[in-house]
C-alpha positions as CSV (number, residue, x, y, z in Angstrom):
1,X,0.0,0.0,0.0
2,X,1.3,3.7,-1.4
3,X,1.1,6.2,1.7
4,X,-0.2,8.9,0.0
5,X,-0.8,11.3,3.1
6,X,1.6,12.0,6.4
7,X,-1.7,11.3,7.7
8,X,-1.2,7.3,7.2
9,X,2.2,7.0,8.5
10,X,1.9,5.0,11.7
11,X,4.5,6.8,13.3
12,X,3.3,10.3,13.0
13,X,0.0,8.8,14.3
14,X,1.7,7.5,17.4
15,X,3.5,11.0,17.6
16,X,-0.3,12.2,17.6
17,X,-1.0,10.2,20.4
18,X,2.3,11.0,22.5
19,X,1.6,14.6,21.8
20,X,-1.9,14.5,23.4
21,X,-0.8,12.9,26.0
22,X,2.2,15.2,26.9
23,X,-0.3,18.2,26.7
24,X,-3.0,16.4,29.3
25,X,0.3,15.8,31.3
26,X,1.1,19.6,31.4
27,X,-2.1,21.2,31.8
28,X,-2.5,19.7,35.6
29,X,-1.3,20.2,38.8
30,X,2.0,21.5,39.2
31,X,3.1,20.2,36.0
32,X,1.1,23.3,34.6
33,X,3.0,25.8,37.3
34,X,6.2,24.9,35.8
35,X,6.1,27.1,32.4
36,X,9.8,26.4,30.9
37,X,9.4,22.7,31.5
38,X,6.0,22.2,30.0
39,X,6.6,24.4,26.7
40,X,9.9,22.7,26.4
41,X,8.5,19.2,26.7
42,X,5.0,20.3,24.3
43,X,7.5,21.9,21.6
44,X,9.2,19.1,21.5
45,X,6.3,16.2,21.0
46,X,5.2,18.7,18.5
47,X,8.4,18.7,16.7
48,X,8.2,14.8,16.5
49,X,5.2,14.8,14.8
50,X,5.6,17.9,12.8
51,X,8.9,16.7,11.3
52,X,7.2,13.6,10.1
53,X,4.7,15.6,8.2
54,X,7.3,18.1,6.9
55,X,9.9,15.3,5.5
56,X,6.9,13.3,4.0
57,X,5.7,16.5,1.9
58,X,9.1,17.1,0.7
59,X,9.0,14.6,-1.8
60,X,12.5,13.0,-1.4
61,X,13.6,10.0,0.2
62,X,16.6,11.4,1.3
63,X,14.8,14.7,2.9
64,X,12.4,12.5,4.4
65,X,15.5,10.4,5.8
66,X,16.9,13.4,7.9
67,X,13.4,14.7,9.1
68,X,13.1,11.7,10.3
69,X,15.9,11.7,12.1
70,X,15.3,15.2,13.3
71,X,12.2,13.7,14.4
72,X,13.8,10.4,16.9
73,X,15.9,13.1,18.5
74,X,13.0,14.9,19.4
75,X,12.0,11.8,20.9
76,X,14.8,11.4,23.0
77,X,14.1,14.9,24.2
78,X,10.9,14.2,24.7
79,X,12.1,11.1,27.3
80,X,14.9,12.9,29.1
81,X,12.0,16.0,29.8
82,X,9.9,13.1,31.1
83,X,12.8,12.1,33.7
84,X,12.8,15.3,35.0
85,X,9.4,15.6,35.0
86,X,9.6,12.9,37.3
87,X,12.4,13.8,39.5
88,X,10.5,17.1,40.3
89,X,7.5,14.7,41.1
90,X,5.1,15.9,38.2
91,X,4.7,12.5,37.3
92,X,5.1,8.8,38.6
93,X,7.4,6.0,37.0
94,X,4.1,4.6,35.7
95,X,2.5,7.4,34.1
């Protein structure tokens, strides 16, 4: 099956998910207090899914490639946020 819109890639539909997710997490409690932390953390779950979209509308596999990549870094910051996060005691090791 052709993907035909960034739409149908599973990934950015996961990075969807995780995006939602991040904001409910950051709109409560003291999560919500702490402004560098959650614009940091919702910038970057944005920029996961938002470089999936941009490298799939550029039309090259190589472009794509590198947003991509772009894209699992944002990731990673996305987890290390999390960890603090959870060393300040916004969140649990569960959630």
């Amino acid at each position: 099956m052709k993907i035909e819109r960034f739409e149908d890639i599973e990934s950015w539909k996961e990075a969807r998910k995780l995006t939602n997710e991040v904001y409910r997490l950051t709109n409560r409690d003291v999560f919500a207090k702490d402004w560098g932390l959650k614009d940091q953390i919702q910038r970057a779950s944005v920029s996961i899914m938002s470089n999936i979209a941009e490298g799939f509308d550029s039309g090259a596999n190589r472009s794509f490639s590198n947003f991509i990549n772009y894209s699992f870094r944002s990731v990673s910051e996305v987890q290390s946020l999390l960890y603090v996060a959870q060393d300040r005691e916004y969140i649990n090791p569960t959630t």
